[in-house]
Structures are given as C-alpha cells and as structure tokens.
C-alpha positions as CSV (number, residue, x, y, z in Angstrom):
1,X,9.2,-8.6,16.8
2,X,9.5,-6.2,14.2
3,X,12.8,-6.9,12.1
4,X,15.6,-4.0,12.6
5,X,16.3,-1.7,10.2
6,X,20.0,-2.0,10.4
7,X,19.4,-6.3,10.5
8,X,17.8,-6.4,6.7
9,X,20.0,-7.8,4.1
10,X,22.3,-5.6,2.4
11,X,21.8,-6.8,-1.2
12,X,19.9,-4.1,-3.5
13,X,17.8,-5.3,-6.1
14,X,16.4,-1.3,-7.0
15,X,19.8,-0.4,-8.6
16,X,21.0,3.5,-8.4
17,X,19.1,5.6,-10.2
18,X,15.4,5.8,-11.6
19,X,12.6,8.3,-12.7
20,X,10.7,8.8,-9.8
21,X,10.2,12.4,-8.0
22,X,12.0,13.5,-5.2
23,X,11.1,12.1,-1.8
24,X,8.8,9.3,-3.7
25,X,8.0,7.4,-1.0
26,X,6.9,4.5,-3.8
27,X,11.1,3.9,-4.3
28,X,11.3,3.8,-1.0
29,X,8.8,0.9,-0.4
30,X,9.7,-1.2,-3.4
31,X,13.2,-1.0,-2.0
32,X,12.3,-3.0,0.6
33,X,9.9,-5.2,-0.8
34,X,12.7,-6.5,-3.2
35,X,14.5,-7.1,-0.2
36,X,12.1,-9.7,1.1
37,X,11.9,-11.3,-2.2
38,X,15.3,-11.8,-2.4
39,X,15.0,-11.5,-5.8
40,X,12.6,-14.5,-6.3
41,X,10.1,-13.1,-8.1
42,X,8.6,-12.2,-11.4
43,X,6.4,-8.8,-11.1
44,X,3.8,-7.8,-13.2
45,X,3.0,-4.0,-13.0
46,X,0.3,-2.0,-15.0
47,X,1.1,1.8,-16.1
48,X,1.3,3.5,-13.0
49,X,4.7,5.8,-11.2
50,X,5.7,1.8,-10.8
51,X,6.2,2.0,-14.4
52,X,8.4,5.1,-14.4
53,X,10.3,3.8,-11.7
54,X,11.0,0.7,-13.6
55,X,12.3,2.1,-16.9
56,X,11.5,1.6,-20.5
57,X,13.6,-1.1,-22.3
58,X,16.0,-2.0,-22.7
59,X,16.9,0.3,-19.5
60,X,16.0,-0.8,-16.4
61,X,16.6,0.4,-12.7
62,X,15.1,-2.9,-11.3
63,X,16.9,-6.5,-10.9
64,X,14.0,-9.0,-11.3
65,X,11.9,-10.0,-14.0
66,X,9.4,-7.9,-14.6
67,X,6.4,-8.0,-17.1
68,X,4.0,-4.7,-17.7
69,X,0.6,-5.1,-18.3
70,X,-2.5,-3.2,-19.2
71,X,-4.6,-1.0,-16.5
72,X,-7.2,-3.4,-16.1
73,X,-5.3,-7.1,-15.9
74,X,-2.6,-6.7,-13.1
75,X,-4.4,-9.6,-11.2
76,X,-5.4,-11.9,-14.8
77,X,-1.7,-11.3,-15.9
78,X,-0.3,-12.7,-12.9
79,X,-2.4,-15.3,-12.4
80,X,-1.2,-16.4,-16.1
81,X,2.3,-16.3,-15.1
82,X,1.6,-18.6,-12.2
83,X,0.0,-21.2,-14.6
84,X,2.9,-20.6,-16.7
85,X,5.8,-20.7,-13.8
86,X,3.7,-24.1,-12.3
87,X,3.9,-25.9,-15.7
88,X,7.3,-25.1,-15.9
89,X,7.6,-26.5,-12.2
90,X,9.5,-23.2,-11.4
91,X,7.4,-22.4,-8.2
92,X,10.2,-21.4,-6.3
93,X,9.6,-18.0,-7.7
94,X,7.0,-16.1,-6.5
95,X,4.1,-14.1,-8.9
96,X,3.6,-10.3,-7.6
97,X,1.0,-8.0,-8.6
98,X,2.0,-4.5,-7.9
99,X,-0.7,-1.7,-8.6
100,X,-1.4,1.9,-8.2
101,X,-4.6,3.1,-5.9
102,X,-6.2,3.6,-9.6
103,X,-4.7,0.1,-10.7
104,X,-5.8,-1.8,-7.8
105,X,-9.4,0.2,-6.4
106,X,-10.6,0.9,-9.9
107,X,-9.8,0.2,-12.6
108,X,-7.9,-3.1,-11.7
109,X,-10.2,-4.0,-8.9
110,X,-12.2,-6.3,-11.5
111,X,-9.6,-8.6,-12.5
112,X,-8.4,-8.2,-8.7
113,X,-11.7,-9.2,-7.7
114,X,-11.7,-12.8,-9.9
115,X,-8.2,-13.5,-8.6
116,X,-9.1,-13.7,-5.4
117,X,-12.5,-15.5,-5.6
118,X,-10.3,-18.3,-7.1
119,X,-7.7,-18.1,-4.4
120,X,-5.3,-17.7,-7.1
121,X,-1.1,-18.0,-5.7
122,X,-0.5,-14.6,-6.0
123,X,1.1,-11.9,-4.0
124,X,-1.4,-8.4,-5.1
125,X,0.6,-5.6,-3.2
126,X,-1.2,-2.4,-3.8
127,X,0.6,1.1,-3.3
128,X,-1.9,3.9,-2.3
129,X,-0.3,7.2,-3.2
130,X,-4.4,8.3,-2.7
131,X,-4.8,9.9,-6.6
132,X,-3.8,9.0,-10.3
133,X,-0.6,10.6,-9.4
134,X,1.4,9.2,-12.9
135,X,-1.0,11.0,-15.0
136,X,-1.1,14.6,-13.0
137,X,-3.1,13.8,-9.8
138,X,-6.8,13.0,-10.6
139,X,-9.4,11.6,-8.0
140,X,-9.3,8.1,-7.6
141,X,-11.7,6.5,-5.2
142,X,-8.6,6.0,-2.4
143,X,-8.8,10.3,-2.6
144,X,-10.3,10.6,1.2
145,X,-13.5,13.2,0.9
146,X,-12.2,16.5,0.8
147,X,-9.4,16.3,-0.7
148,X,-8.4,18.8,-3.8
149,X,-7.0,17.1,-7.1
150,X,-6.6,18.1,-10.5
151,X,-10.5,17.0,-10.9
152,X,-11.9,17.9,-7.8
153,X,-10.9,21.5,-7.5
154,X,-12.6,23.8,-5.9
155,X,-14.7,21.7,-3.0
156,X,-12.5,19.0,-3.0
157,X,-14.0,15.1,-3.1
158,X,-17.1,14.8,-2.1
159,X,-17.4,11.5,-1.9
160,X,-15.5,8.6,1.2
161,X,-12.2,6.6,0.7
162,X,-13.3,2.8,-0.6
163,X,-12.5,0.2,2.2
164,X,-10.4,-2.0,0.0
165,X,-9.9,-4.1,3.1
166,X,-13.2,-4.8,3.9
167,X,-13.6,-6.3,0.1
168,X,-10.4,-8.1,0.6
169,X,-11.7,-9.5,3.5
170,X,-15.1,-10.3,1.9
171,X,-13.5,-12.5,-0.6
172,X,-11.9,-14.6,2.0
173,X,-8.8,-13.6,1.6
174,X,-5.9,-15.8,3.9
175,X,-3.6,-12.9,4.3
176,X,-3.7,-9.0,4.3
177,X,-1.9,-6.4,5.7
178,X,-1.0,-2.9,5.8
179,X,2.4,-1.1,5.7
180,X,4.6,2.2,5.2
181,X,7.7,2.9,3.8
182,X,8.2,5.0,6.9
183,X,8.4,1.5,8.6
184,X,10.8,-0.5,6.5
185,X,11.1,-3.0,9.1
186,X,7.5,-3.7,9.8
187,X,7.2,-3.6,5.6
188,X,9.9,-6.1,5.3
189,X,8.6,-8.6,7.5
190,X,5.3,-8.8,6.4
191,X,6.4,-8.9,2.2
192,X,8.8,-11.4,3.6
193,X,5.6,-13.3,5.7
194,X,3.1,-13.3,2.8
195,X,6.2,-14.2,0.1
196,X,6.1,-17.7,1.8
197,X,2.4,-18.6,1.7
198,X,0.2,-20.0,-0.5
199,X,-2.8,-18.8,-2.1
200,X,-4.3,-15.2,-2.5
201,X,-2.7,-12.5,-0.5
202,X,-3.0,-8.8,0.0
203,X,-0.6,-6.3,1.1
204,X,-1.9,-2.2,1.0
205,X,0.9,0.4,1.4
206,X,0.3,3.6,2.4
207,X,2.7,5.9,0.1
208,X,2.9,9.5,0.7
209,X,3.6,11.5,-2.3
210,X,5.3,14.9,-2.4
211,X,4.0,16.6,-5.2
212,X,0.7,15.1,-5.5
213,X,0.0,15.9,-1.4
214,X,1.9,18.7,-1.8
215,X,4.2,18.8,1.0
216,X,8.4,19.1,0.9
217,X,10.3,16.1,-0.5
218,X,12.2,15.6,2.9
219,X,9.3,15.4,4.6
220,X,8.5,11.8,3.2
221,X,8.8,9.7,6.1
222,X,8.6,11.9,8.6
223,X,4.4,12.3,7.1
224,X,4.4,8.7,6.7
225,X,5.0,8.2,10.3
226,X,2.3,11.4,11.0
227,X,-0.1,9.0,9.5
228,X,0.2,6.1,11.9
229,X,0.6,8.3,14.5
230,X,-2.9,10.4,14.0
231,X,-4.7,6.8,13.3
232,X,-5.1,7.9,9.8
233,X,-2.9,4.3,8.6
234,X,-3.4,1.7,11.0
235,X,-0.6,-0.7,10.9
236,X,-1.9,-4.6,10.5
237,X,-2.0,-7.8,9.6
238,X,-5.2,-9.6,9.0
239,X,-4.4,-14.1,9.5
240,X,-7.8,-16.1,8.5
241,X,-9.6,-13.0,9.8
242,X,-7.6,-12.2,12.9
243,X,-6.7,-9.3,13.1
244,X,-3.8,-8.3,14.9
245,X,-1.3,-4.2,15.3
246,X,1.9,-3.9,14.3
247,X,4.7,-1.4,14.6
248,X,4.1,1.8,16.1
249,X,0.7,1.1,15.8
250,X,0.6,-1.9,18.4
251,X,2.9,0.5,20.4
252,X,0.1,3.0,20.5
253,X,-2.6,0.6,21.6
254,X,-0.4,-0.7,24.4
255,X,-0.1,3.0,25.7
256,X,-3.8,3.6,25.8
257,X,-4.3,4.5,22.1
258,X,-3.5,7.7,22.5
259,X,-3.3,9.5,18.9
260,X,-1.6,12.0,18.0
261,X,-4.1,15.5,17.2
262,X,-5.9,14.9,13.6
263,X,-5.0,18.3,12.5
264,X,-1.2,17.5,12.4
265,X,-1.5,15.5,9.5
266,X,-3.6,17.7,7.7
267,X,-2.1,20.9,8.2
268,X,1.5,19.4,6.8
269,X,-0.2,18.6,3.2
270,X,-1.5,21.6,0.9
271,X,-4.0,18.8,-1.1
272,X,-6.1,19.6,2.4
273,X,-5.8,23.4,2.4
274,X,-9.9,25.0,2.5
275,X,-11.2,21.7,3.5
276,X,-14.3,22.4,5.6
277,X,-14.8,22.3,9.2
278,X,-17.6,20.1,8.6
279,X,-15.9,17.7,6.5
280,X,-12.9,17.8,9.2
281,X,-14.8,16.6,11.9
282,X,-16.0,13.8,9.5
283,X,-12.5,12.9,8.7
284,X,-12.0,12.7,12.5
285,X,-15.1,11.4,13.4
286,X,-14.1,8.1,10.4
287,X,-10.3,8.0,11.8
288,X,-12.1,7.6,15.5
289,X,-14.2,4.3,14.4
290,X,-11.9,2.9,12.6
291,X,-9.5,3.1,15.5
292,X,-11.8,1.7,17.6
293,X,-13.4,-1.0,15.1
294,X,-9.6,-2.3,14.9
295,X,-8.6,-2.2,18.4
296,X,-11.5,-4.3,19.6
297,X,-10.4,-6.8,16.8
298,X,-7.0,-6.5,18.4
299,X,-8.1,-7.0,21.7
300,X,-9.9,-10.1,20.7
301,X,-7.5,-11.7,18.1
302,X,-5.1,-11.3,21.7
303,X,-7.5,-12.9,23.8
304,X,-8.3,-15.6,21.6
C-alpha cells in the first residue's frame, strides 16, 4: 500500500529557501527523497538544476553531505565514496547518485554503465526534466521526438526517447523503478525500499519543468499527474526482473487501463506546439506499446 501523504515524517532535510524556478517539480522530488533517507546519506551530484538547488559554499539549502562532481563521473564518484565509507566501516550511510536526464542518459551514462556491471552499492536516482534544462533547454536524448528545444527549433527532435530502462535492465540491475513528484507517496516508498538494499539500484523520476516545457508554474503536479494518467509515465517497480504498477498507475490497470486522451498532455505544454500529425500518432502509437508491453509484465509478475 502506497504510504499516505499526510503519514511521511515531518522532519525536512531541503531547508527553506533555494535557487530553483517556480513550480520546479525537481525541489519537489528531492524533498521527498530526503525524507526516505532520513538523512543517512552522502549525495554526490554533477552540474545540473541539482546543483543550483543545492547552493554554492559555504551556503547550502540542503542538510546532508553532499559532494559535486564532474558531468561524466556521478556513478565513478560514488562508487569511490562507497569504498571510502566501507573502509571507514561507516555503511550505515547510504551512497546516492543523483543526475540530470544529460547527467545520467549521456553524458554520465558511461560511468553509469561500469557501475552497474560491477554491481556497485549504490543508489543512481536519475531526474528526467527531458532537456539540458540548467544550461537553457538543449536536446538531450530523454527529449521525446518532436519536441522543440533551444537546438531543435524549428521541426523539433527528430529522433525517439532512449529506453534507459531497458539498459538498466540489460545490466542486471536488482532494483529499478519509476516515480513523480506528483506522487510523493508512491516516491517515498520506493527511495525508502531501494535505501535498504544492497547492490546497484535505479530509480528514474519523471520531473516536469515549467519553463523548459513551457507551461504555468502552478500547473506542476497537476501535469505530473497528466502524465501517468495518458500512459506517457508508467508508474513501476522492476524486483529481479519482475515487474510490477504502482500508484495510480496500478489503479488504472485494475480499471481496464483505460487512459486518459494523448492529446491532454500535449496540448498543456507549449515545447509540443507545431508538432506534426504524423509524429503525434507516433507518440501515441509508442505510449500504446509500452502500455501494453508493461501490463502483460504486470499481469504476469501477478500471476507468478
């Protein structure tokens, strides 16, 4: 059962005030995420929004240790601190990576990549705002086809959304999972599930962004929950290749898997103004299979 929102613990470990946009839906993840680590942990964090949110030294709106890193080592500098935090016997705390769609897809995904071929103990949660949104919105390769950035803008991307997943899962990963800020409870629990396990595990967040999707800053959550609802973010956990809904997305399956109409979620976000008909129907047609792909994994994780 999916932990309450008014049931998670009261202690804050994002303290008031940061340098994030309004509406980030980033600050409202990480609020949560903290929560579950119940301050626990040492982070690691590349440059990314993360980093604005954090705060240069000696300034910080964060209460954990918290190391920054290059672009490219997120995954190598926390399995370093592991090593370091085992020889200190100090494995109470937990190691988590925390990178960016650019951090974590691209330019991260090599150290990423090693990290988990070696089934190192580290928590990699990745936050997929969909573009290099620190830097002024460039493509990264989360940007779903169509979309228009700052570098893709007159057609829009041209080529798919990577399946991080599906690598994650290649490299034999124990634990992975999806979540939303616009689920804090369902977010909670599985930070707080993967924060206790051993080994390599991966945890991909769904982050609507208001100025880099262009859409109003109150709408945050409310477009978070869009998502899930249109089976644009299904809501997951994948156990030793089981995979299993959460959330509102389990609630959907049980209904029939009804989704919500496609063109809900794109007509709320100006980066999908102009997007073809053509390319529309693709975006569909790859929201429909992946629905279905899941569901049958559902089904069958339930059954076994």
């Amino acid at each position: 059962m999916t932990t309450n929102i008014i049931d998670l613990p009261a202690v804050e470990y994002l303290l008031p005030g940061n340098r994030t946009c309004a509406g980030c839906g980033l600050a409202v993840a990480y609020r949560f995420i903290l929560k579950a680590l119940d301050g626990k942990a040492v982070m690691t964090i590349p440059a990314s929004c993360l980093t604005v949110l954090g705060g240069m030294y000696p300034v910080s709106s964060v209460h954990v240790p918290w190391v920054n890193c290059t672009f490219p080592s997120t995954a190598a500098t926390a399995t370093g601190i592991a090593a370091g935090l085992r020889a200190l016997g100090r494995e109470e705390l937990r190691v988590i990576a925390m990178a960016g769609d650019g951090g974590t897809l691209d330019i991260g995904i090599q150290a990423l990549s090693g990290a988990a071929e070696r089934n190192e103990d580290v928590l990699f949660i990745c936050y997929d705002n969909e573009a290099y949104m620190n830097t002024g919105t460039q493509r990264s390769s989360a940007t779903p086809k169509g979309v228009r950035t700052a570098t893709t803008p007159v057609h829009g991307k041209q080529e798919n959304k990577k399946d991080i997943i599906q690598i994650m899962e290649a490299h034999g990963v124990g634990y992975i999972a999806t979540a939303s800020p616009s689920y804090p409870g369902d977010l909670y629990d599985k930070v707080l599930k993967a924060r206790d396990l051993k080994g390599m595990r991966y945890i991909h967040i769904h982050v609507p962004c208001p100025p880099g999707w262009a859409f109003p800053t109150r709408d945050t959550i409310s477009l978070g929950r869009l998502a899930v609802e249109t089976g644009v973010l299904a809501l997951y956990e994948i156990v030793d290749g089981a995979l299993s809904f959460t959330a509102k997305t389990k609630t959907i399956a049980k209904g029939g898997g009804k989704l919500r109409p496609l063109e809900d979620y794109l007509s709320a976000q100006g980066r999908f103004k102009g997007m073809g008909e053509e390319i529309v129907a693709e975006f569909q047609d790859g929201v429909r299979e992946r629905w279905e792909r899941f569901a049958a994994r559902d089904r069958q994780s339930a059954g076994a």
